[in-house]
One Martini backbone bead per residue (centre of mass of N, CA, C, O) as a GRO file, in nm:
protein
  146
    1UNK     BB    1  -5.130   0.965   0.393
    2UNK     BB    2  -5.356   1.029   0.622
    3UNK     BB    3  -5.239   0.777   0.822
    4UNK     BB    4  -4.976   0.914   0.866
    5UNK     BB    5  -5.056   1.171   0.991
    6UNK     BB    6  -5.130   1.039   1.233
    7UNK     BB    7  -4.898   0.967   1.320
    8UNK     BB    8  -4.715   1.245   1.258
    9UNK     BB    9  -4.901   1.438   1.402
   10UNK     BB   10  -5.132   1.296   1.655
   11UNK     BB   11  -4.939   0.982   1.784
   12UNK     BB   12  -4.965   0.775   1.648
   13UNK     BB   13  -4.954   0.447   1.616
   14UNK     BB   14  -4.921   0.209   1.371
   15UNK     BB   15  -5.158   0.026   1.469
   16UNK     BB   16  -5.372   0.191   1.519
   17UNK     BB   17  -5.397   0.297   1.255
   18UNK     BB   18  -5.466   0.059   1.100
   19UNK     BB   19  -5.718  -0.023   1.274
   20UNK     BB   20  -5.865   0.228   1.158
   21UNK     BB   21  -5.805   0.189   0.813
   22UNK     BB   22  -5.683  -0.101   0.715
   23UNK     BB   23  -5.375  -0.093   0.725
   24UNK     BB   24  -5.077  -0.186   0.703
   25UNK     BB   25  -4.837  -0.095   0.912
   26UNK     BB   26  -4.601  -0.097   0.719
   27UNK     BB   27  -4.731   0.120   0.502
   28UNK     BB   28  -4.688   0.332   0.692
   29UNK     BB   29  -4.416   0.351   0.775
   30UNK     BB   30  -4.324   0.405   0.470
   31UNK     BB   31  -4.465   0.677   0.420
   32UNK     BB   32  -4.299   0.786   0.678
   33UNK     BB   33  -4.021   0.773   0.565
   34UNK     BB   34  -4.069   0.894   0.315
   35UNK     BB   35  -4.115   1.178   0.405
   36UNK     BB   36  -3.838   1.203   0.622
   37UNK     BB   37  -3.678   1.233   0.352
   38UNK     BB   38  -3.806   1.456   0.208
   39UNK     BB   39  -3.884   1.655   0.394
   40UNK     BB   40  -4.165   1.721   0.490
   41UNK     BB   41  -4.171   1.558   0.748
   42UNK     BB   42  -4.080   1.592   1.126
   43UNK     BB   43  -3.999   1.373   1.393
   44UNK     BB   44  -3.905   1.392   1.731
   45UNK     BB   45  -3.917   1.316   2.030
   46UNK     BB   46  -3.616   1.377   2.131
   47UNK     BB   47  -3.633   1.697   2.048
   48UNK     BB   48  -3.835   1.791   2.264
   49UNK     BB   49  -3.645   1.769   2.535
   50UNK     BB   50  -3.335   1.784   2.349
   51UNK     BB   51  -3.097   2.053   2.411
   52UNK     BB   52  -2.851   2.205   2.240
   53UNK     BB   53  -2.603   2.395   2.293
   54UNK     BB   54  -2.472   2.661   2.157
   55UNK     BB   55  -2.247   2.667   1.892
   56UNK     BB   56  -1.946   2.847   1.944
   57UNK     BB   57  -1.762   3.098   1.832
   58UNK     BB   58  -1.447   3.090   1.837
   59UNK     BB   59  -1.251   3.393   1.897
   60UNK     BB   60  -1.075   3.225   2.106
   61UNK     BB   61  -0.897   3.058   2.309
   62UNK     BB   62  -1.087   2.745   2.409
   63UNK     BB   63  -1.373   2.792   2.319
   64UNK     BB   64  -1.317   2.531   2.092
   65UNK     BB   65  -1.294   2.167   2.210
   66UNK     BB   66  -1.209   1.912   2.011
   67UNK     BB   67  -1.293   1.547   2.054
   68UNK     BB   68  -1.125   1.236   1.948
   69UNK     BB   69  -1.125   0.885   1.840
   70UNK     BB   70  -0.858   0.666   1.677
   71UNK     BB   71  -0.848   0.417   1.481
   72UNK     BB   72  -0.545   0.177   1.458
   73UNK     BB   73  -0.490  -0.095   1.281
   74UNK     BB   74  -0.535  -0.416   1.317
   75UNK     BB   75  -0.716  -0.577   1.469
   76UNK     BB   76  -0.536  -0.735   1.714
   77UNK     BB   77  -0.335  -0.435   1.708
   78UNK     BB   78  -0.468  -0.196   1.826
   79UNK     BB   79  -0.533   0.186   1.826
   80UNK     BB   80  -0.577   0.437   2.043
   81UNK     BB   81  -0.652   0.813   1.946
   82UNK     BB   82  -0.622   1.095   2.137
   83UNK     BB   83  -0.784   1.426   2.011
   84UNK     BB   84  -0.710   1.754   2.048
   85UNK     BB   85  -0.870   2.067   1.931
   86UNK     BB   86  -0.845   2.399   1.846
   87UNK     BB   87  -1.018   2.568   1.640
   88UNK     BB   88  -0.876   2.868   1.635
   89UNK     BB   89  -0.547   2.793   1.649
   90UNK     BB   90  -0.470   2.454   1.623
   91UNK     BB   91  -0.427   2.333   1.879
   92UNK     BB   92  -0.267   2.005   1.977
   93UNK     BB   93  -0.351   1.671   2.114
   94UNK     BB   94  -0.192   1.330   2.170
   95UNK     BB   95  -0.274   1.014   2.252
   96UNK     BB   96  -0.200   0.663   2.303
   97UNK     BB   97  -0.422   0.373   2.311
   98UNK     BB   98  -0.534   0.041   2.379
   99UNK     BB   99  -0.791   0.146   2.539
  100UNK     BB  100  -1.131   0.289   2.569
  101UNK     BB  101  -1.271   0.534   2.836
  102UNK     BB  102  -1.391   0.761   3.054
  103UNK     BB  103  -1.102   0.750   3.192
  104UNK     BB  104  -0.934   0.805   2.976
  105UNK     BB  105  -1.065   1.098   2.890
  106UNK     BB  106  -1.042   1.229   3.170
  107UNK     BB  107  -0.710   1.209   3.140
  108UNK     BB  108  -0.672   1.340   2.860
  109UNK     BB  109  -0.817   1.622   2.943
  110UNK     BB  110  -0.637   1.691   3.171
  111UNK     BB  111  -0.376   1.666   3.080
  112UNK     BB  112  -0.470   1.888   2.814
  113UNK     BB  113  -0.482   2.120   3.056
  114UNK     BB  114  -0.193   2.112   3.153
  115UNK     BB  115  -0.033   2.209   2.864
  116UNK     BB  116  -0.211   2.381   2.797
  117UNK     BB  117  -0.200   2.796   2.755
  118UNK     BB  118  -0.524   2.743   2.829
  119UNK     BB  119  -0.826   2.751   2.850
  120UNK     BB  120  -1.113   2.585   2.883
  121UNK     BB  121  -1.481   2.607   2.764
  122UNK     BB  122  -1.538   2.398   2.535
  123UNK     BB  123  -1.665   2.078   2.459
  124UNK     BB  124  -1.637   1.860   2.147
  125UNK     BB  125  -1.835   1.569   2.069
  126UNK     BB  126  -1.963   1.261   1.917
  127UNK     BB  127  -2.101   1.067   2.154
  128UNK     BB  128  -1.930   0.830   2.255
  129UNK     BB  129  -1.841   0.599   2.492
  130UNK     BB  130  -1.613   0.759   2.621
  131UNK     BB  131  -1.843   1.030   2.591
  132UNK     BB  132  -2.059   1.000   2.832
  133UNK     BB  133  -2.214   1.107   3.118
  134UNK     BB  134  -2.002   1.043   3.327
  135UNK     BB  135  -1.846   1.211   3.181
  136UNK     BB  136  -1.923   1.532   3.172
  137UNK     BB  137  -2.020   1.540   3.447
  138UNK     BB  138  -1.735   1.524   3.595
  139UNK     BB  139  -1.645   1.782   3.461
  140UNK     BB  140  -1.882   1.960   3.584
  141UNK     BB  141  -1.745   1.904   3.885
  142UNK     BB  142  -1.422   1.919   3.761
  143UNK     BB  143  -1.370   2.243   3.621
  144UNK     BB  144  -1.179   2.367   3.859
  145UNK     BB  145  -0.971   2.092   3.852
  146UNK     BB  146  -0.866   2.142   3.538
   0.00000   0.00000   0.00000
């Protein structure tokens, strides 16, 4: 438990702890997951650098506009479906697509902002592959004309 708090704590890697205590490296990851899950200690150093904007209590129509694609049919002849709800009045809004990618999700939101009768002001994804960095940057570059 001591060797595994040095990785996780003082930022040690699992081979450098095994060569200082003698314990083999899975034996240190295995209690270190376990750690983990019980939630006692948690680490990540991706958490350091990386911090998500709070996200925002619906109280007015566009304040939070959730976007997400749906997958429909059997694998040779699928449909995706992009999906776009306002959490605030339920108002949505579905377009079906044969694939999926950065460009269609942003002519999706462009669409779904033309026809939308309010303003969008937050929209959240589950960064999917669809609304990568690349879509995001777009948006906030072009969120004067969307």
């Amino acid at each position: 438990m001591q060797t595994a708090k040095l990785v996780i704590n003082q930022g040690w890697g699992t081979y450098q702890a095994a060569r200082y205590t003698g314990f083999n490296h899975s034996t240190i990851s295995s209690v270190k997951r376990t750690q983990n899950r019980n939630n006692l200690v948690y680490h990540s150093k991706w958490k350091k650098w990386h911090q998500y904007p709070e996200r925002p209590i619906p109280q007015r129509l566009g304040n939070l506009i959730e976007i997400d694609t749906i997958l429909d049919g059997p694998t040779d002849i699928r449909l995706y479906i992009y999906s776009l709800i306002d959490v605030f009045s339920r108002w949505a809004h579905a377009l079906p697509s044969i694939h999926i990618n950065t460009h269609q999700s942003l002519m999706f939101v462009k669409q779904a902002k033309n026809i939308a009768p309010f303003p969008f002001s937050t929209l959240q994804s589950d960064h999917g592959s669809e609304f990568s960095k690349w879509f995001i940057s777009s948006l906030f570059e072009n969120k004067n004309t969307f």
